[in-house]
DSSP file (Angstrom, degrees, kcal/mol; ACC not computed):
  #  RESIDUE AA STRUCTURE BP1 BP2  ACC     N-H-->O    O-->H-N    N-H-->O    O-->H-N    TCO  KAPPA ALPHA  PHI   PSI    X-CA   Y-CA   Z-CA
    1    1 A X              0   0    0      0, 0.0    46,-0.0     0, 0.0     0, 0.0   0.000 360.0 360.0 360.0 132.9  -20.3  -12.5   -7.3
    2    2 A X        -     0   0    0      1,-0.1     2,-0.6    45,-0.0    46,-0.1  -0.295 360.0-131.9 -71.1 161.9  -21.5   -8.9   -7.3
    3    3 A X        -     0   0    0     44,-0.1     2,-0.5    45,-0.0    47,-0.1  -0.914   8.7-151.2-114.5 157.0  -22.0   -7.7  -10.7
    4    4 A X        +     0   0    0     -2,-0.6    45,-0.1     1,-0.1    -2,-0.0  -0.686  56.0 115.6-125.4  96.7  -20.5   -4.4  -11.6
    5    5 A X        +     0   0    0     -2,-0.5     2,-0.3     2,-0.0    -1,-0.1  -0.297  39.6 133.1-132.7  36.4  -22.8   -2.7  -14.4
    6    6 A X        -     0   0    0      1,-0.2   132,-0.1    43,-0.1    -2,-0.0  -0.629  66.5 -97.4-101.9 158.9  -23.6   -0.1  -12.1
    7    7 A X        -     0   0    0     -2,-0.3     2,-0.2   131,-0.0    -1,-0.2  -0.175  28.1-116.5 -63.3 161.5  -23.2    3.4  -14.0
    8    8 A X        -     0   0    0    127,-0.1     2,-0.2   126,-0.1     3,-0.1  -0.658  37.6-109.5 -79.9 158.1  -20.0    5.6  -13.9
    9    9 A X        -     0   0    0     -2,-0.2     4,-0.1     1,-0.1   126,-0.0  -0.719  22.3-137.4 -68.3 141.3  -20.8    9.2  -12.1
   10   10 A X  S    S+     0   0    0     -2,-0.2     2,-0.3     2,-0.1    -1,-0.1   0.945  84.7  55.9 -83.8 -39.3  -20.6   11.6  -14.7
   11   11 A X  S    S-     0   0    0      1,-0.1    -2,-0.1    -3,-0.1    -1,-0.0  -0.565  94.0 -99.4 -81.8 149.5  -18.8   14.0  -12.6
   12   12 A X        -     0   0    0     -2,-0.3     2,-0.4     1,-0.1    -1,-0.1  -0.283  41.9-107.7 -70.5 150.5  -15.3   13.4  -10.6
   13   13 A X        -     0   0    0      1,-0.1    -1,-0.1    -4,-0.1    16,-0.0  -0.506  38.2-109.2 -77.9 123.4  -15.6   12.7   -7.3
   14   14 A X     >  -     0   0    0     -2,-0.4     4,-2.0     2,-0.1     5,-0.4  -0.107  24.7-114.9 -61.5 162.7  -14.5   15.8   -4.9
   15   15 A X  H  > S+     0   0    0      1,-0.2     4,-2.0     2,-0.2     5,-0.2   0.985 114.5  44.6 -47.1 -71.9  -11.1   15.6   -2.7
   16   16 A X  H  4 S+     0   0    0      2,-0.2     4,-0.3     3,-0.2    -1,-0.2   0.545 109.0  50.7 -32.8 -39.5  -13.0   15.7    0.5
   17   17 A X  H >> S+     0   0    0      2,-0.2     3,-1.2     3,-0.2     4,-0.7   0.923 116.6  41.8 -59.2 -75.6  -15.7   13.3   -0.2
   18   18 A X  H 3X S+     0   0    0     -4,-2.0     4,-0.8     1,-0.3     5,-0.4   0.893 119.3  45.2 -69.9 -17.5  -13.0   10.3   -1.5
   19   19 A X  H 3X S+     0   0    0     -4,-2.0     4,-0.8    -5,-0.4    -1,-0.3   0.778 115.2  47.2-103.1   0.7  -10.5   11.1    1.5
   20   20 A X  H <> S+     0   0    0     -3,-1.2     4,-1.4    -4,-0.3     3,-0.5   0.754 116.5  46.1 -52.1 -86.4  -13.9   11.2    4.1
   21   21 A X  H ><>S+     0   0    0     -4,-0.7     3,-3.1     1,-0.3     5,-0.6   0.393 121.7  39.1 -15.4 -92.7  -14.9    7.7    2.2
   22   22 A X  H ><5S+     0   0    0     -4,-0.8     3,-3.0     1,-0.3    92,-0.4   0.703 110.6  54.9 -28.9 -74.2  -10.9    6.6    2.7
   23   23 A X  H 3<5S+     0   0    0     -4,-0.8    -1,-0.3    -3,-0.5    -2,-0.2   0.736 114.3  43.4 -45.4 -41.0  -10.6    8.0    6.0
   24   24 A X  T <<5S-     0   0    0     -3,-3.1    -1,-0.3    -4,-1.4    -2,-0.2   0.115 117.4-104.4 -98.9  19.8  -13.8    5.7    7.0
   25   25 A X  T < 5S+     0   0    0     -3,-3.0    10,-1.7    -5,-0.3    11,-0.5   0.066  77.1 123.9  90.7 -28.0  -12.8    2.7    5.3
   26   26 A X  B   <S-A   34   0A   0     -5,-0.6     8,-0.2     8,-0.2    -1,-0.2  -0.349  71.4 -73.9 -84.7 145.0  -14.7    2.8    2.8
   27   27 A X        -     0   0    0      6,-2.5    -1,-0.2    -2,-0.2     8,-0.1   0.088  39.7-146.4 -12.6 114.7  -14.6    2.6   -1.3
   28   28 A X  S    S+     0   0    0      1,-0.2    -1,-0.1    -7,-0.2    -7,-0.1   0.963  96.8  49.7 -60.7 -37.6  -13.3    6.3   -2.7
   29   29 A X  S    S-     0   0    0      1,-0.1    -1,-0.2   -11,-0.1    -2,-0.1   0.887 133.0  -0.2 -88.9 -39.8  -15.3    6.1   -5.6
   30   30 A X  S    S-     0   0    0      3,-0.0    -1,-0.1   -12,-0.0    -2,-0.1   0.744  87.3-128.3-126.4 -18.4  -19.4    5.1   -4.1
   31   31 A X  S    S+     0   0    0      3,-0.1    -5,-0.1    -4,-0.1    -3,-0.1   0.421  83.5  86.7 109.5 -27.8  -18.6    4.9   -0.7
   32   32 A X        +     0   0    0     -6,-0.1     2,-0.1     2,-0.1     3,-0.1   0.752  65.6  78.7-123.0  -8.6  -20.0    1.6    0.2
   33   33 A X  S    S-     0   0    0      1,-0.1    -6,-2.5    13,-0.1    13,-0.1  -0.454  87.4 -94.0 -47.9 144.3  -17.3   -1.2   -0.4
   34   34 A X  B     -A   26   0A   0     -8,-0.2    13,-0.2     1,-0.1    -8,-0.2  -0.463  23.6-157.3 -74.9-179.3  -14.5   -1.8    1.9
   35   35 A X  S    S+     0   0    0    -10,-1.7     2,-0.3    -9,-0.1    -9,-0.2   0.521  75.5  44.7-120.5 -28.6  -11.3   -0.2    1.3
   36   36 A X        -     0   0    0    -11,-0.5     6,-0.2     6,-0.3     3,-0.1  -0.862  48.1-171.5-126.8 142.7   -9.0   -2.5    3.2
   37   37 A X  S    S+     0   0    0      4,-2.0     2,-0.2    -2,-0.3     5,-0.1   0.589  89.0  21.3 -98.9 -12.2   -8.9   -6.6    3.3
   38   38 A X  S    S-     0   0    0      3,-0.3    -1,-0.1     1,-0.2     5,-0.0  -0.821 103.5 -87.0-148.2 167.2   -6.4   -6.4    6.1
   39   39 A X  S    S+     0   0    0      1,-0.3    -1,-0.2    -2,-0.2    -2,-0.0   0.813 131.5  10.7 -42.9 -78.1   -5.5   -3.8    8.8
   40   40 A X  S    S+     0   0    0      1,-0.1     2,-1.4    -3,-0.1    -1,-0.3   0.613 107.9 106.7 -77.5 -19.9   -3.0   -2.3    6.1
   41   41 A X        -     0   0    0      1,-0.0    -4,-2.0    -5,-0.0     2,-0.6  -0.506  56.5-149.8 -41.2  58.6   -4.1   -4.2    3.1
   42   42 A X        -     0   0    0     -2,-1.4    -6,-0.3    -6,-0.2    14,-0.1  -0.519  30.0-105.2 -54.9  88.4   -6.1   -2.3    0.3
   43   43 A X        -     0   0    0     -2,-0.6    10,-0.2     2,-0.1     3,-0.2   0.648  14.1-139.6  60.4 115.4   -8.6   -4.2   -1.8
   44   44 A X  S    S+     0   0    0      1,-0.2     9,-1.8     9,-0.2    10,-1.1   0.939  96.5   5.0 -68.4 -45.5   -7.5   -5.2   -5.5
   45   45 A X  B    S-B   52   0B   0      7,-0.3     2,-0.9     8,-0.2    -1,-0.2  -0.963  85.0-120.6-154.6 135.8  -11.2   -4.4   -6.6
   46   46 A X     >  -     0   0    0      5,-1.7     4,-2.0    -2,-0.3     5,-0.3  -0.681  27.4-133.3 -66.8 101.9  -14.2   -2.9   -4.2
   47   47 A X  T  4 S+     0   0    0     -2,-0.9    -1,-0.1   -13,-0.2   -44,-0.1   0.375  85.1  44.8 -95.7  35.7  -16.5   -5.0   -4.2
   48   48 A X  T  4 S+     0   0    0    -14,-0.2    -1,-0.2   -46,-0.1   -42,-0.1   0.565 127.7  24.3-112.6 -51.8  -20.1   -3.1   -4.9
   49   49 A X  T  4 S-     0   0    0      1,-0.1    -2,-0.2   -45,-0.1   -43,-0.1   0.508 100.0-126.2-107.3  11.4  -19.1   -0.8   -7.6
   50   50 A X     <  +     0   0    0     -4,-2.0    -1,-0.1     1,-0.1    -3,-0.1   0.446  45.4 164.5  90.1 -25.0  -15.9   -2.8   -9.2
   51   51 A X        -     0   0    0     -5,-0.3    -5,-1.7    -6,-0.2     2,-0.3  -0.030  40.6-122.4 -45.4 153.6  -13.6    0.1   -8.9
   52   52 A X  B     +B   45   0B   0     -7,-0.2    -7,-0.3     1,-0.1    -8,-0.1  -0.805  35.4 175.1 -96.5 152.7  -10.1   -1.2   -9.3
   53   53 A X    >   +     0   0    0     -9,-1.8     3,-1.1    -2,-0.3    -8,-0.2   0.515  53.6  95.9 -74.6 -39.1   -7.5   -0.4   -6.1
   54   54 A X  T 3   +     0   0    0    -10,-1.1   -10,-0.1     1,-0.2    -9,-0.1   0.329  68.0  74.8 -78.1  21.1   -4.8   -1.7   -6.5
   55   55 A X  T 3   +     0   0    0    -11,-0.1    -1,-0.2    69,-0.1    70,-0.0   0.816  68.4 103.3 -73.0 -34.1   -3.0    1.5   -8.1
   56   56 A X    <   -     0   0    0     -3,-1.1     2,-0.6     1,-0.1     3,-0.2  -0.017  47.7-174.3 -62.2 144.6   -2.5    3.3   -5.3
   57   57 A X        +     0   0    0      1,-0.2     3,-0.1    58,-0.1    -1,-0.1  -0.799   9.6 169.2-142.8 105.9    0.8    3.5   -3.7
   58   58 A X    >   +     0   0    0     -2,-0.6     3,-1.7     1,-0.2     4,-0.2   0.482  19.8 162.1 -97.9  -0.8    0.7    5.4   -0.4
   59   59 A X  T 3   -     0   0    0      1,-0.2    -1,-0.2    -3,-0.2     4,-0.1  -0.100  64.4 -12.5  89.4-137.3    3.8    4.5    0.5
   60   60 A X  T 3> S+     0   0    0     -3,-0.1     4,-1.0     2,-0.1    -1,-0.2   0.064 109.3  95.6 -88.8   4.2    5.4    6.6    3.3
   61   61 A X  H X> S+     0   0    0     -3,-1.7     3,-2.1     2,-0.2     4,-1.0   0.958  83.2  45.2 -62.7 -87.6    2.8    9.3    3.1
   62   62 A X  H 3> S+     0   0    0      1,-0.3     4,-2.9    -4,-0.2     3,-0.4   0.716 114.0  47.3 -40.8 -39.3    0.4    7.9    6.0
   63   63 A X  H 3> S+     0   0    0      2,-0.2     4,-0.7     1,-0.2    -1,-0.3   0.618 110.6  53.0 -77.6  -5.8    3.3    7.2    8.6
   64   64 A X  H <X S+     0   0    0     -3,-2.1     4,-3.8    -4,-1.0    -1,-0.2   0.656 109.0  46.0  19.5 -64.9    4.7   10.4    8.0
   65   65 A X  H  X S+     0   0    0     -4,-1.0     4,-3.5    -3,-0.4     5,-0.3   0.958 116.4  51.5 -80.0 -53.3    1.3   12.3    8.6
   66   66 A X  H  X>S+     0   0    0     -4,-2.9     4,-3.1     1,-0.3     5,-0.5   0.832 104.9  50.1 -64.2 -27.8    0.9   10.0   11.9
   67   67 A X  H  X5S+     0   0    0     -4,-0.7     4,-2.1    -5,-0.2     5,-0.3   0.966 108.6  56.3 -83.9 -35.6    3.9   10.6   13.3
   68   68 A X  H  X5S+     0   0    0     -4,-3.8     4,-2.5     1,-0.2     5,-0.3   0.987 117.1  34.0 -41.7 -54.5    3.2   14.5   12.8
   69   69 A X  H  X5S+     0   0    0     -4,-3.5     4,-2.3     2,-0.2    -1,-0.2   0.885 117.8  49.8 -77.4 -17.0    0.1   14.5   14.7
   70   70 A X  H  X5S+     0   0    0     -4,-3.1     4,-2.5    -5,-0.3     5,-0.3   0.963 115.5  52.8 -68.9 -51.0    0.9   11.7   17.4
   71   71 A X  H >X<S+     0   0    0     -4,-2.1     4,-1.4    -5,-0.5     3,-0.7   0.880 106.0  48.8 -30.4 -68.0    4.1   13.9   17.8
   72   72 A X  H 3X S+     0   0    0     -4,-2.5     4,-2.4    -5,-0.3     5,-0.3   0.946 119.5  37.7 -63.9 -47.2    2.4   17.0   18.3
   73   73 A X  H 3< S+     0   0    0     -4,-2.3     4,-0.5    -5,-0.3    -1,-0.3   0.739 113.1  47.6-104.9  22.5    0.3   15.7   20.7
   74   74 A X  H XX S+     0   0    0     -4,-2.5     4,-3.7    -3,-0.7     3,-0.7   0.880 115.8  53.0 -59.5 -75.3    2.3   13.3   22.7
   75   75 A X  H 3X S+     0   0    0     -4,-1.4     4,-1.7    -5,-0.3     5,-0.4   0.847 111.7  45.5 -14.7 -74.3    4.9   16.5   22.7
   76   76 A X  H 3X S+     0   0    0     -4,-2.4     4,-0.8    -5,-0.3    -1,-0.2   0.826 118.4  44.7 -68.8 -26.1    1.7   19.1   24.1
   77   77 A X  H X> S+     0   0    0     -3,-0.7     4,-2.6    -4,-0.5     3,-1.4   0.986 116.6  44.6 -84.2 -56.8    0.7   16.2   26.8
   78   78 A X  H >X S+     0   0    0     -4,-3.7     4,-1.5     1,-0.3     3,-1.5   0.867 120.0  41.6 -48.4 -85.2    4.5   15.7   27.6
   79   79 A X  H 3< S+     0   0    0     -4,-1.7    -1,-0.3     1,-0.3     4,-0.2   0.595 120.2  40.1 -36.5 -29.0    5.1   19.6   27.8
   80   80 A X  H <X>S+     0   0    0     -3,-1.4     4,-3.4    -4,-0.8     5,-0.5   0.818 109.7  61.6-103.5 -12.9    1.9   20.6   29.7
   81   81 A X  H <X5S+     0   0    0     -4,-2.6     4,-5.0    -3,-1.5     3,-0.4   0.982 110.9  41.4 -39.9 -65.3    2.3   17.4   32.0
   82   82 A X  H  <5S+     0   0    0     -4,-1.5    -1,-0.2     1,-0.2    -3,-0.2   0.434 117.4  51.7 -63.6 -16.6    5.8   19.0   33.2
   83   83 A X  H  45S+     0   0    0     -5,-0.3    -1,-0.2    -3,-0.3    -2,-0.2   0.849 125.6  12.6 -99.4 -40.5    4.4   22.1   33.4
   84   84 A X  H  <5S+     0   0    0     -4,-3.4     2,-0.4    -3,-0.4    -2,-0.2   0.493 115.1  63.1-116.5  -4.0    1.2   21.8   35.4
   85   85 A X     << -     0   0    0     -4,-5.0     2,-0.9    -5,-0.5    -4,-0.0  -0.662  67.7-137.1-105.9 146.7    1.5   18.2   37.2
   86   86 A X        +     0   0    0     -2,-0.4     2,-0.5     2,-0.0    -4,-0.1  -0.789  41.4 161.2 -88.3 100.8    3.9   16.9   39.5
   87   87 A X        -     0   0    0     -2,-0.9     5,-0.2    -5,-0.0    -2,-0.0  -0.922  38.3-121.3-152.2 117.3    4.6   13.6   38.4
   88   88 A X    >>  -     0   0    0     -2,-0.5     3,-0.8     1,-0.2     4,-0.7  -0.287  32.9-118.5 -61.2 142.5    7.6   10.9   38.9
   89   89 A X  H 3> S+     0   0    0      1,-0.2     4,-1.3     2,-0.2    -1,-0.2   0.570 106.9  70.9 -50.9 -18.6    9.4    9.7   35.8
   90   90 A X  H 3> S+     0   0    0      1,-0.2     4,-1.3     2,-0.2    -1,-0.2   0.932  95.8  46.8 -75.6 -29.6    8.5    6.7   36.1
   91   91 A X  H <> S+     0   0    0     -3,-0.8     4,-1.6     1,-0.2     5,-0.4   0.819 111.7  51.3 -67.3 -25.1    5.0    7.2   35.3
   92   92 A X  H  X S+     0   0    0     -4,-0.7     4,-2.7     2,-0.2     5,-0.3   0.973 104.8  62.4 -52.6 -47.3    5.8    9.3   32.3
   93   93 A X  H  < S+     0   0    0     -4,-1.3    -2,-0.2     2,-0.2    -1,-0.2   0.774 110.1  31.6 -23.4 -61.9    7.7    6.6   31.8
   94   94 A X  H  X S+     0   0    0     -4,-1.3     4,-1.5     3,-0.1     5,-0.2   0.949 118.4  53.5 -84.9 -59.8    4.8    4.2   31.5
   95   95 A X  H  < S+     0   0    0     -4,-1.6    -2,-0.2     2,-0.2    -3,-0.2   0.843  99.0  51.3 -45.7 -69.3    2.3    6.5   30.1
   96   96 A X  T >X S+     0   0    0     -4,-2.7     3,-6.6    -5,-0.4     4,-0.8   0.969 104.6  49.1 -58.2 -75.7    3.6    8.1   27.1
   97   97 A X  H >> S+     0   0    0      1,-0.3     3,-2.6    -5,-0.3     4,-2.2   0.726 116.7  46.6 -30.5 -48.4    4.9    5.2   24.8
   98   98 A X  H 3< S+     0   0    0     -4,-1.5    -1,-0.3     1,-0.3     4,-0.3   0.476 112.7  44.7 -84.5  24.5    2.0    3.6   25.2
   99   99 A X  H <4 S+     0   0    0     -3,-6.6     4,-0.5    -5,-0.2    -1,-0.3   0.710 110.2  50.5-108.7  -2.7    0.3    6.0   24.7
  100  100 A X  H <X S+     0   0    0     -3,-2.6     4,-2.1    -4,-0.8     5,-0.2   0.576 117.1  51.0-112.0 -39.7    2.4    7.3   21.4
  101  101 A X  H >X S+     0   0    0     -4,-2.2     4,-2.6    -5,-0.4     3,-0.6   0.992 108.0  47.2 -74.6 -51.5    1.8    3.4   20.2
  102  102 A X  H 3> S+     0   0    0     -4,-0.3     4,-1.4     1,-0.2    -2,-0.1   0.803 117.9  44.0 -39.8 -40.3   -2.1    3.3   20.8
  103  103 A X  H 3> S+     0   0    0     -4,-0.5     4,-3.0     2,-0.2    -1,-0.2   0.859 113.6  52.7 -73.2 -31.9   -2.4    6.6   19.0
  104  104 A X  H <X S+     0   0    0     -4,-2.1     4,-1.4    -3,-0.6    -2,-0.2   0.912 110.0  42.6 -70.0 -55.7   -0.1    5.3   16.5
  105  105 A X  H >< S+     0   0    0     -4,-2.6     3,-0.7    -5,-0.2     4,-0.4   0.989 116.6  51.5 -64.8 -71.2   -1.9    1.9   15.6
  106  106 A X  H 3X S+     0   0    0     -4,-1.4     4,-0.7     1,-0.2    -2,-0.2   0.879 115.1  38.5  -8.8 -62.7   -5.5    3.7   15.6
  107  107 A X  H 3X S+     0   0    0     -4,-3.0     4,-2.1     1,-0.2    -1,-0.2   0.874  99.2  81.4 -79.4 -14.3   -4.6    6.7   13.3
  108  108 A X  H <X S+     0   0    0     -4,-1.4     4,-0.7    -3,-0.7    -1,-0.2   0.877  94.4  45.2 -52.2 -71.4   -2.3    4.4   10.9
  109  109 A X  H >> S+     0   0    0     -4,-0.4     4,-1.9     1,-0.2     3,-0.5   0.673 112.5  42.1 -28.4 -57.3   -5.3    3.0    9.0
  110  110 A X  H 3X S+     0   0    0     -4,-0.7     4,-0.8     2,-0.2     5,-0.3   0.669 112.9  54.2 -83.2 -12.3   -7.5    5.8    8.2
  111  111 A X  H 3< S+     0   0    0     -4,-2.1     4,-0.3     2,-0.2    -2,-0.2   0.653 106.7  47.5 -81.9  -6.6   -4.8    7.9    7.4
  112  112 A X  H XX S+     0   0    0     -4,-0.7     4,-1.3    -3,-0.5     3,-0.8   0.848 115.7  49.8-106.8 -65.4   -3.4    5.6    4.9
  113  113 A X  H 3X S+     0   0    0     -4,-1.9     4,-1.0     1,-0.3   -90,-0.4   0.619 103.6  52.1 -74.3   2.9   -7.1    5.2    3.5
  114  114 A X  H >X S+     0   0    0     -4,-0.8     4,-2.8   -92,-0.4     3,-0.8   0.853 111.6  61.4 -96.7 -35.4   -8.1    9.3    3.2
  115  115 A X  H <> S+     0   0    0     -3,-0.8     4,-1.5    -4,-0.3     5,-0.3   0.985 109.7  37.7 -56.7 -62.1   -4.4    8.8    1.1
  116  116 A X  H 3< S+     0   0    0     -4,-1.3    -1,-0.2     2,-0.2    -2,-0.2   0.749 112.6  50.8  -8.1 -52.7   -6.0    6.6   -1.1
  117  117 A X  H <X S+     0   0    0     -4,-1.0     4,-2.7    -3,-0.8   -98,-0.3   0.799 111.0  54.5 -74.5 -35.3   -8.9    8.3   -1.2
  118  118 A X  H  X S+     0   0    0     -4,-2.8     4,-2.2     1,-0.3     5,-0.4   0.995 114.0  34.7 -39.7-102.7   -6.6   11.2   -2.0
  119  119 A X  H  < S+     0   0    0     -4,-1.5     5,-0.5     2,-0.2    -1,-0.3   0.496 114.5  62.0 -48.1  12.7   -4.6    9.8   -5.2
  120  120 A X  H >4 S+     0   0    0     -2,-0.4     3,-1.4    -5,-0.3    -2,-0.2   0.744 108.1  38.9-104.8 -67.2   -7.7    8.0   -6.0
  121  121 A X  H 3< S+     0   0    0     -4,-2.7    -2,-0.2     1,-0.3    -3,-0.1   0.796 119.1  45.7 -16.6 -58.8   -9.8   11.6   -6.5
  122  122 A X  T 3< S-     0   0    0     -4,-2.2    -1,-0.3  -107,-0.1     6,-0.2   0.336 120.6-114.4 -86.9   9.5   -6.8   13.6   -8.2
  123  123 A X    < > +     0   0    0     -3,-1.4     5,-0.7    -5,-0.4     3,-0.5   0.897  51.8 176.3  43.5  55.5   -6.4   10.3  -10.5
  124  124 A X  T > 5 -     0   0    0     -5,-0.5     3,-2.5     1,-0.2    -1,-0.1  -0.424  55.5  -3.6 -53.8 123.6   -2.7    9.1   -9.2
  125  125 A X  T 3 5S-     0   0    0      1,-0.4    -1,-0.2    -2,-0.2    -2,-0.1   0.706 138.6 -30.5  56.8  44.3   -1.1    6.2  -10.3
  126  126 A X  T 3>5S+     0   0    0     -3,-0.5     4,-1.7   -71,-0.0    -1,-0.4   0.386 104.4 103.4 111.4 -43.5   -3.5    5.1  -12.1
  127  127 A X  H <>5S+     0   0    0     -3,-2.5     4,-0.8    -8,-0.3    -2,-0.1   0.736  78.9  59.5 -35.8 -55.5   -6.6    5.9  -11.1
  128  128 A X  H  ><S+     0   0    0     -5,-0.7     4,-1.5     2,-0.2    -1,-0.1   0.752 112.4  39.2 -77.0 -22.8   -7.4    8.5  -13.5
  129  129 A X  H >> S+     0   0    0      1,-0.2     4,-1.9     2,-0.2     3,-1.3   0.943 120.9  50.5 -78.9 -49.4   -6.9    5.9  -17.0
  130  130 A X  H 3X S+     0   0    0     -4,-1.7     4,-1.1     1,-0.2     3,-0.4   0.898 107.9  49.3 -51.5 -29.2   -8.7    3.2  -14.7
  131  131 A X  H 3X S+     0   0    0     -4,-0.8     4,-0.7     1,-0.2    -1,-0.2   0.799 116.5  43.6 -76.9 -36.9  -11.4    5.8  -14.0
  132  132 A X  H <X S+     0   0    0     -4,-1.5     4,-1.3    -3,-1.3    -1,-0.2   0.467 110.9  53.1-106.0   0.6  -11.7    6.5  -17.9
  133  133 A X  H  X S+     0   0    0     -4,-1.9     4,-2.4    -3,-0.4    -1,-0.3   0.655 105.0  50.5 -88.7 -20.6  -11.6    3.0  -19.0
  134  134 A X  H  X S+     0   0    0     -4,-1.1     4,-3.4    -5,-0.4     5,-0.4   0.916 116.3  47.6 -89.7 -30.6  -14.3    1.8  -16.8
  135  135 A X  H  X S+     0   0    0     -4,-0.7     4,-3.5    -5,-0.3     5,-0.2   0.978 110.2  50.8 -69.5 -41.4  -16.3    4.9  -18.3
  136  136 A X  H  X S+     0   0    0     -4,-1.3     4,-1.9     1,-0.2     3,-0.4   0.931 112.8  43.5 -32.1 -69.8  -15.4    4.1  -21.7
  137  137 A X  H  X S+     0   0    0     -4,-2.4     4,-3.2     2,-0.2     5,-0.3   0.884 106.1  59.4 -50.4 -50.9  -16.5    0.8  -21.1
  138  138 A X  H  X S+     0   0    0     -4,-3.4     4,-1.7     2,-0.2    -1,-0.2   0.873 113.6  49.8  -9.1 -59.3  -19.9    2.2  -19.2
  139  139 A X  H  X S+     0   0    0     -4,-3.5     4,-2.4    -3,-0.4    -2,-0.2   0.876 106.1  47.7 -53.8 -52.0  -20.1    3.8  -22.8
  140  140 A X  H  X S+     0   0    0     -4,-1.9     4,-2.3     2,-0.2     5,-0.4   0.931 114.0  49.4 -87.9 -58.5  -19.6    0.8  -25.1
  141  141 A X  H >X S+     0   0    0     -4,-3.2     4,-2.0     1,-0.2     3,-0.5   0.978 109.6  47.6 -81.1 -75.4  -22.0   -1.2  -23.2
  142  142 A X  H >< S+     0   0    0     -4,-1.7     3,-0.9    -5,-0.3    -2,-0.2   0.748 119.2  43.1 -24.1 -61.2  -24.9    1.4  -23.1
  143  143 A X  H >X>S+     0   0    0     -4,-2.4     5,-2.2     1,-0.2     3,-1.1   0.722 109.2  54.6 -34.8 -47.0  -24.3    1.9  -27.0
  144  144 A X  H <<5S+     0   0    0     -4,-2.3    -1,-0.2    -3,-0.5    -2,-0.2   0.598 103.5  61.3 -72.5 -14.7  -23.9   -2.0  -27.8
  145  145 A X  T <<5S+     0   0    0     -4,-2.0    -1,-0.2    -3,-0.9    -2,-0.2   0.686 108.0  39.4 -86.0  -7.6  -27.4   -2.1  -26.0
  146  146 A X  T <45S-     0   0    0     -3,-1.1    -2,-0.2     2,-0.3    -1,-0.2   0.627 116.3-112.5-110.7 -28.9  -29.2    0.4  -28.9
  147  147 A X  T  <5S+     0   0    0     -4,-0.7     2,-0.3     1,-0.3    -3,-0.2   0.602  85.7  86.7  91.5  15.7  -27.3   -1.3  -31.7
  148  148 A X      < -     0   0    0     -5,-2.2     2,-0.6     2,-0.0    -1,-0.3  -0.918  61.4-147.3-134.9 179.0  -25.1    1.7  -32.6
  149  149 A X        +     0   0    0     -2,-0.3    -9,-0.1    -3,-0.1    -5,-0.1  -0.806  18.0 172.5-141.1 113.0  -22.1    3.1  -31.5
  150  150 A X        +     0   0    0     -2,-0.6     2,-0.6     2,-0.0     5,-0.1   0.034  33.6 140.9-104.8  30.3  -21.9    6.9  -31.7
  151  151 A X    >   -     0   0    0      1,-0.1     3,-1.9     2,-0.1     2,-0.5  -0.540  47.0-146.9 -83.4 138.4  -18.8    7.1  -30.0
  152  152 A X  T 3  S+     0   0    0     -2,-0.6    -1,-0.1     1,-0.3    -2,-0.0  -0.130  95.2  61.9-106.7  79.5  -16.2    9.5  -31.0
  153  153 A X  T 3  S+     0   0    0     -2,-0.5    -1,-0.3     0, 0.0    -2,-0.1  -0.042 107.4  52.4-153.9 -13.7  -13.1    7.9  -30.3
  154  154 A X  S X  S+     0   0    0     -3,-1.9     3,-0.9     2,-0.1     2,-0.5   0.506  84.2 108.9-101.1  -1.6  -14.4    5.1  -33.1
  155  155 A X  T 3  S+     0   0    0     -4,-0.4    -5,-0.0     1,-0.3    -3,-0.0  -0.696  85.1   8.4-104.5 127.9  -15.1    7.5  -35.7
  156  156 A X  T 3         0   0    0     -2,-0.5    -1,-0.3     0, 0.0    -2,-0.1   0.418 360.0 360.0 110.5  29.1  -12.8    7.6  -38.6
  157  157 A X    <         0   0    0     -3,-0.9    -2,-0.1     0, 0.0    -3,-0.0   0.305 360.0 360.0 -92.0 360.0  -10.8    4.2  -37.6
């Protein structure tokens, strides 16, 4: 079992950096865990750094965003097909759906994980209290290890 004692980053992770990481499968928060257990599945916990997962709810967000961009270009291949090929209907016929599904199944996955990576970054649903517990905790262990605890969130209780 991995241990997860690894430090918090002291600074938040940028948008771009956790929706790359998402977008590539990977952990929002270090980058090297997987993000998914299953095509569509996302991870209750990452397993190198611990981060918790299961807050996020993308939802409808990613199919939303896939059907804009397969749309737009299925749409520009359709439109410039008609425009500059000669071509029987039947082959359109054959050609686009699968071609509207292939794109569709490909982008599905990383677009649901840079949304992850997304709410995981701005601290969504969760994210951001998980984010500040683990640091908290980060804290409390470093402290417990000197034999004082100089935190101030204990002082005057």
């Amino acid at each position: 079992m991995p241990s997860f004692s690894e430090p918090v980053p002291s600074e938040p992770i940028s948008r771009v950096t956790a929706m790359k990481r998402g977008f590539l499968g990977r952990c929002p928060a270090c980058g090297e865990g997987r993000l998914f257990g299953r095509f569509l599945k996302v991870t209750d916990r990452c397993e190198a750094c611990g981060t918790e997962l299961h807050h996020h709810r993308a939802d409808d967000l990613p199919p939303y965003i896939v059907i804009f961009i397969v749309g737009h270009l299925i749409g520009y291949g359709i439109l410039m097909t008609e425009t500059k090929l000669e071509m029987p209907i039947w082959i359109h016929l054959a050609i686009w759906p699968a071609l509207t599904l292939v794109l569709c199944l490909i982008l599905m996955q990383p677009v649901k994980g840079a949304v992850v990576g997304l709410q995981y970054a701005l601290g969504m649903h969760g994210f951001g209290a998980a984010r500040a517990r683990k640091a908290m905790e980060g804290e409390i262990g470093r402290d417990a290890d000197i034999g004082t605890d100089e935190s101030p969130r204990l002082r005057g209780a």
